[in-house]
C-alpha positions as CSV (number, residue, x, y, z in Angstrom):
1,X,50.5,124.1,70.3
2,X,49.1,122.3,73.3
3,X,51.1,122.5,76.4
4,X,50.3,120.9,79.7
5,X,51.7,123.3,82.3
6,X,51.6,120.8,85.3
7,X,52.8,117.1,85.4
8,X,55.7,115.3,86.9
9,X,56.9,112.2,86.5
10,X,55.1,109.5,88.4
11,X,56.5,109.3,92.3
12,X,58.1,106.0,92.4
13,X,60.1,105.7,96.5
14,X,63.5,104.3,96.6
15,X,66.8,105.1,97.8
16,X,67.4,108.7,98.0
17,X,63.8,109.3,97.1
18,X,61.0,110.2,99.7
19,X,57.4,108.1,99.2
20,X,54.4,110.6,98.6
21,X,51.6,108.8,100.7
22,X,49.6,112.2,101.2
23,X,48.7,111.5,97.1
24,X,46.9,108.0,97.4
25,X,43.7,108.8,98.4
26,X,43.7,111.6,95.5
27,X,44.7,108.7,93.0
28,X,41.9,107.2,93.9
29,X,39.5,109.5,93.7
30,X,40.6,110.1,90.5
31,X,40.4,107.0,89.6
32,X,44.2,107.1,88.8
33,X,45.7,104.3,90.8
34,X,47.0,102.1,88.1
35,X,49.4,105.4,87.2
36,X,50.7,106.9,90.6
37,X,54.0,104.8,91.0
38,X,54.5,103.3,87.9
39,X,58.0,103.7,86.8
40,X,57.6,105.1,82.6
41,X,60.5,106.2,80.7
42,X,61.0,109.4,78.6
43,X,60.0,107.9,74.9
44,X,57.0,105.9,76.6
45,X,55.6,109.2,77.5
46,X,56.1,111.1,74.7
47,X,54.3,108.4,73.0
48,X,51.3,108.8,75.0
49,X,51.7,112.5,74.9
50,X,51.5,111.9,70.8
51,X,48.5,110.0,71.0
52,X,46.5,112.6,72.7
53,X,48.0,115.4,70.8
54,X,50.0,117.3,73.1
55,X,53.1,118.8,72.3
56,X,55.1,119.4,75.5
57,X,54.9,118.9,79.2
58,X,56.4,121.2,82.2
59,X,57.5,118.4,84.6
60,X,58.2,119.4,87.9
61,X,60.3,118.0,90.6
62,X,59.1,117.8,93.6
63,X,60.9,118.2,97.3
64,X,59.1,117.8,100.5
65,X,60.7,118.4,104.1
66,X,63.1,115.5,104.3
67,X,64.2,115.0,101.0
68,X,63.6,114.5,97.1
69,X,60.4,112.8,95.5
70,X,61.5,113.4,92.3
71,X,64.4,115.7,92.2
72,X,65.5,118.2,89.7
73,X,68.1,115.7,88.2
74,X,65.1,113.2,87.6
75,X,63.2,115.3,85.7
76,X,66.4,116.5,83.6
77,X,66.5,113.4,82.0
78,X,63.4,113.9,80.0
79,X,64.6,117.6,79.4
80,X,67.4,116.2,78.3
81,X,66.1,113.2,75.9
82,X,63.3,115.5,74.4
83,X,64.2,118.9,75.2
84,X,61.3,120.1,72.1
85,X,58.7,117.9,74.3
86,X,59.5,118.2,78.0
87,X,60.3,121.0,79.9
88,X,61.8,121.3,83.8
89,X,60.0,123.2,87.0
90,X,62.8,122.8,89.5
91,X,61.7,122.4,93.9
92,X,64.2,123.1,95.8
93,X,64.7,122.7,99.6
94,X,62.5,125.6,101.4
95,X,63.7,124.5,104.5
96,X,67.5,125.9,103.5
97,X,67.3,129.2,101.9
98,X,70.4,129.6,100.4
99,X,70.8,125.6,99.5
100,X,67.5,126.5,97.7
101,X,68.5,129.6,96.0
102,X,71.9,127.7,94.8
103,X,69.8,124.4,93.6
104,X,67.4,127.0,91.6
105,X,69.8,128.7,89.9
106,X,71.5,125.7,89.0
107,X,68.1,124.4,87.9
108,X,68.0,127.5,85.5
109,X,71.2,128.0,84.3
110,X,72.9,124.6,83.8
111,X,69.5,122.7,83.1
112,X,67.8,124.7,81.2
113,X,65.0,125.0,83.4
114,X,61.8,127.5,82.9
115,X,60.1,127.9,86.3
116,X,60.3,127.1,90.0
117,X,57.0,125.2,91.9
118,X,56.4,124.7,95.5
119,X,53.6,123.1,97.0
120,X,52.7,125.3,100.2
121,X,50.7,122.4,102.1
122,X,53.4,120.0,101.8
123,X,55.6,122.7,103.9
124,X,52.5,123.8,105.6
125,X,54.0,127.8,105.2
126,X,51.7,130.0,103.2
127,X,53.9,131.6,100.0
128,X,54.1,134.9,102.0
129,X,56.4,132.8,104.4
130,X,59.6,134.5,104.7
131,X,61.4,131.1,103.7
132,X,60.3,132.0,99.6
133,X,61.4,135.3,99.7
134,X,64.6,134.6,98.7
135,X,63.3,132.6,96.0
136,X,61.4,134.9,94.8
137,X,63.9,137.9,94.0
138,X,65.9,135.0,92.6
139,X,63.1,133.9,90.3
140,X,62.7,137.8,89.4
141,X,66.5,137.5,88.4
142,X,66.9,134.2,86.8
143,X,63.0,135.8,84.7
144,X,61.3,132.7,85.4
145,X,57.6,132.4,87.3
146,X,57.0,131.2,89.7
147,X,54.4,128.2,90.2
148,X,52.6,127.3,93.2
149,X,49.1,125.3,94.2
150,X,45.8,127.5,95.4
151,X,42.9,126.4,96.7
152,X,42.1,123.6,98.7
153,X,44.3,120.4,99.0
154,X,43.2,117.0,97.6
155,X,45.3,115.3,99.9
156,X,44.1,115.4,103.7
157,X,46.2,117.8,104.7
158,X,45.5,121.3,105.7
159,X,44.1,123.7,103.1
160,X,44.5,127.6,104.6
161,X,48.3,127.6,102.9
162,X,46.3,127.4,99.7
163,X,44.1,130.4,100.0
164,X,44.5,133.1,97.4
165,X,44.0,136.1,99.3
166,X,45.8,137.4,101.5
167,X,49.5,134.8,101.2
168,X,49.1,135.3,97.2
169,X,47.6,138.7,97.1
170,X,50.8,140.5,99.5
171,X,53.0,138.3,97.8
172,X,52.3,140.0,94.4
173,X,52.0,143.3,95.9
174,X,55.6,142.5,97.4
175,X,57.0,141.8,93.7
176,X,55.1,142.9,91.0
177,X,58.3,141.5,88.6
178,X,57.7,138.0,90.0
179,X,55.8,136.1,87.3
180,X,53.1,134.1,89.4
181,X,51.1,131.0,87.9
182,X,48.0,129.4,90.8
183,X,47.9,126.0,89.7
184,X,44.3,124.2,90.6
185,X,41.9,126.7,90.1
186,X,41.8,127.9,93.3
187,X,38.6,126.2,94.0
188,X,36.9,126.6,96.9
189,X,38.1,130.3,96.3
190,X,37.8,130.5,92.7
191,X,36.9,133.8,92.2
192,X,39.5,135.0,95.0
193,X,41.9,133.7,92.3
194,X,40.3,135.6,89.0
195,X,40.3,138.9,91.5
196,X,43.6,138.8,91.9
197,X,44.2,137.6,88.3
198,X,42.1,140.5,87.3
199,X,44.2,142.8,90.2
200,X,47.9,141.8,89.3
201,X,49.2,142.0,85.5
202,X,52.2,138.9,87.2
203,X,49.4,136.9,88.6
204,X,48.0,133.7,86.2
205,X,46.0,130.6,86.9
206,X,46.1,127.2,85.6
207,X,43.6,124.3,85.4
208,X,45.2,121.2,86.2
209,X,44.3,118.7,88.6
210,X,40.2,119.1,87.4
211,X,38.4,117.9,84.4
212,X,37.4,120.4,82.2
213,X,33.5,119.3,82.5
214,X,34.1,120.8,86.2
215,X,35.6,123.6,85.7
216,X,33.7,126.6,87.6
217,X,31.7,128.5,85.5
218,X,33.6,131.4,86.5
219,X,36.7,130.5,85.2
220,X,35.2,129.7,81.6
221,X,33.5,132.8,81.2
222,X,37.1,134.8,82.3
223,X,39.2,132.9,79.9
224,X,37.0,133.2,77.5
225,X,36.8,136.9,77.9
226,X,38.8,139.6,79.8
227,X,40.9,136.4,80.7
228,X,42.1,135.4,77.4
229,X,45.7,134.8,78.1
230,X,45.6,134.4,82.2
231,X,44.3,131.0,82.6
232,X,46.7,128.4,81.2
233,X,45.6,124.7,80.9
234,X,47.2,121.7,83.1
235,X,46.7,118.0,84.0
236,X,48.3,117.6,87.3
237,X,49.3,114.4,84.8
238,X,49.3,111.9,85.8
239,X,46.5,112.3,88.2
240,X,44.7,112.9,84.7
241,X,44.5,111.5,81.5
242,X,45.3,114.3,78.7
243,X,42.8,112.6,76.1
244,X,40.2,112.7,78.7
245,X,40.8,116.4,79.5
246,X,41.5,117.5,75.5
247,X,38.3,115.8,74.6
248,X,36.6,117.6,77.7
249,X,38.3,121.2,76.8
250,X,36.6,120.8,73.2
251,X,32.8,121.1,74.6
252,X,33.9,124.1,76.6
253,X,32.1,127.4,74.7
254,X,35.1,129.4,74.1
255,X,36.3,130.9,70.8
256,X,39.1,129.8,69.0
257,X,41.3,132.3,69.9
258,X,40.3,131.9,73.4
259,X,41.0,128.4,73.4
260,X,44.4,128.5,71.5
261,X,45.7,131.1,73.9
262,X,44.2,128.6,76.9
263,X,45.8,125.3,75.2
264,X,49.4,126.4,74.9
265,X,49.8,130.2,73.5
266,X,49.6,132.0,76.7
267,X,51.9,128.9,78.1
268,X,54.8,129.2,75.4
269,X,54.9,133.1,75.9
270,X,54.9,133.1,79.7
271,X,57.9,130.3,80.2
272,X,59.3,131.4,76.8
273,X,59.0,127.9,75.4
274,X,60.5,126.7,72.3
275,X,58.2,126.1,69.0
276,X,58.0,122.5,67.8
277,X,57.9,122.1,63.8
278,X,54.4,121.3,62.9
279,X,53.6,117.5,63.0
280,X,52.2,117.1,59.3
281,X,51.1,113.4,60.0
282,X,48.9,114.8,62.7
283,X,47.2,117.9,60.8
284,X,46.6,116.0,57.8
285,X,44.8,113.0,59.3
């Protein structure tokens, strides 16, 4: 099962919906214009999904001081048209902490949802703001993780909100039930992020947003050893192309169990995802 553990529908602005400008200079050094702001319906991206051999996505809404970029009701509508292929990460308004904790629980329990992710910089609070506390004994309620950004930001914007240690470090020390996933490596402070990975049995990193040929060295040799099962793998889609990352992921030297558990095992166990039949054409080709 390979599970991407970070995408989002593309931001398209329009009425009701905030524009994400902070994300066009990443686009394009990415080389991922042609796919930031393109509109693409549900069955279009499960088609591309097929094509590289991915089995599901976590989409994740996004909210940014203001308003919605994509808001938990957007992504529900993949949810709900594949609900074996997509699954939802809900935002929420940090700003208002009991609008937020209402719009997260109804994330969860009406939509179905299996995490919560909010991207410090865009707030510019570091996650051991007081404004995610509340969020965080809900999350320990609700038994979803929650999913944030580390390291620095692609988007020029401030990075310190990003850094590992000490806003991700107290927070785990604050609740050691909170399920915690560090999306992006971490980099520059990569091995900040496998010490506290290493430190906290609630804390877990993902890969997205980086091409596996540039992942640090670092994180390959810990997921492909007293890792396995702590380093999930992502896109940041659609920043990047999944056939270009899969294809990447297989020169990586890790063992197959290593890289099953990396792919999608340690994913599917972690948001408690549901298992897709096998897809005979595809094994037998």
């Amino acid at each position: 099962m390979i599970v991407d553990v970070w995408a989002q529908p593309p931001f398209v602005a329009g009425p009701g919906r905030l524009a994400m400008p902070e994300v066009t200079r990443l686009a394009e050094k990415s080389g991922a214009q042609e796919r930031i702001g393109v509109p693409i319906e549900p069955d279009e991206l499960v088609a591309e999904m097929d094509a590289a051999g991915v089995d599901m996505l976590l989409l994740s809404a996004w909210h940014r001081p203001g308003g919605w970029v994509v808001s938990n009701d957007d992504v529900a509508r993949f949810t709900t048209a594949h609900p074996d292929r997509f699954a939802g990460l809900a935002s929420v308004d940090l700003a208002d902490p009991m609008a937020a904790v209402r719009e997260l629980r109804r994330a969860v329990q009406e939509l179905g949802f299996v995490g919560l992710r909010v991207v410090p910089w865009l707030w510019q609070l570091p996650p051991d703001d007081r404004l995610y506390y509340p969020l965080y004994v809900a999350c320990v309620e609700l038994g979803i993780p929650f999913c944030t950004q580390v390291g620095h930001t692609g988007p020029l914007m401030p990075s310190e909100t990003g850094r590992p240690v000490p806003y991700l470090d107290r927070v785990a020390l604050d609740f050691p039930e909170l399920t915690i996933v560090g999306g992006h490596l971490g980099h520059p402070w990569t091995n900040e992020m496998i010490g506290l990975a290493w430190k906290h049995d609630n804390v877990y990193i993902d890969t997205s947003a980086y091409l596996p040929r540039y992942y640090p060295s670092e994180i390959v040799h810990y997921l492909n050893t007293y890792g396995r099962g702590k380093v999930l793998f992502g896109t940041n889609w659609p920043q990047l192309r999944h056939d270009v990352a899969l294809a990447q992921v297989a020169d990586l030297p890790l063992s197959e169990d290593a890289r099953a558990s990396f792919l999608g095992g340690a994913a599917e166990k972690l948001f408690r995802l549901p298992l897709r039949s096998p897809d005979l054409s595809r094994s037998s080709s």
